[in-house]
C-alpha positions, 0 to 999 in steps of 0.5 A: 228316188226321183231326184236325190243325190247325196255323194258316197251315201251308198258307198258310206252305208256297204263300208259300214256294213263290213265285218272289218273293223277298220272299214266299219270306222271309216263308213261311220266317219263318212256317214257322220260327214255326211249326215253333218253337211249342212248341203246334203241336209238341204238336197233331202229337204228339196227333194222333200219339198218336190216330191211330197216328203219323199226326201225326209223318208230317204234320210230316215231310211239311211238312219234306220239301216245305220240303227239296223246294221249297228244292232247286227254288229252287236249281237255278232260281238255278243254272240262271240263271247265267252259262252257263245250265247247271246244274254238276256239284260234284265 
């Protein structure tokens, strides 16, 4: 990505990806921080605006992989439980 720069955004998503508890909080407080602040927002939006929509596809990237990476910690905890099968909702 040409340009965009958004602090602790990598650091925030491998922290949130840990199969530690406490490291998974801290990279989903920092990912909400960063995801709040309205400078980051503009630095996507800039880049967006530059490069023809290549910040707004960087930000929606981030989001998914969040989307992505909550779904693997809760099949993992699904799959863990009592049974150790992972059940169908109906």
């Amino acid at each position: 990505m040409s340009g965009l720069s958004v602090p602790g955004l990598q650091s925030a998503l491998r922290a949130y990806d840990s199969d530690k508890v406490r490291e998974r909080a801290e990279g989903a407080a920092r990912l909400r921080e960063i995801f709040s602040n309205r400078e980051n927002l503009l630095s996507f939006d800039r880049t967006a605006s530059r490069d023809g929509g290549e910040g707004w596809v960087a930000l929606f990237q981030c989001l998914f992989q969040v989307v992505v990476l909550e779904k693997k910690n809760w099949l993992r905890k699904v799959n863990s439980g009592p049974q150790g099968e992972l059940f169908a909702l109906y």
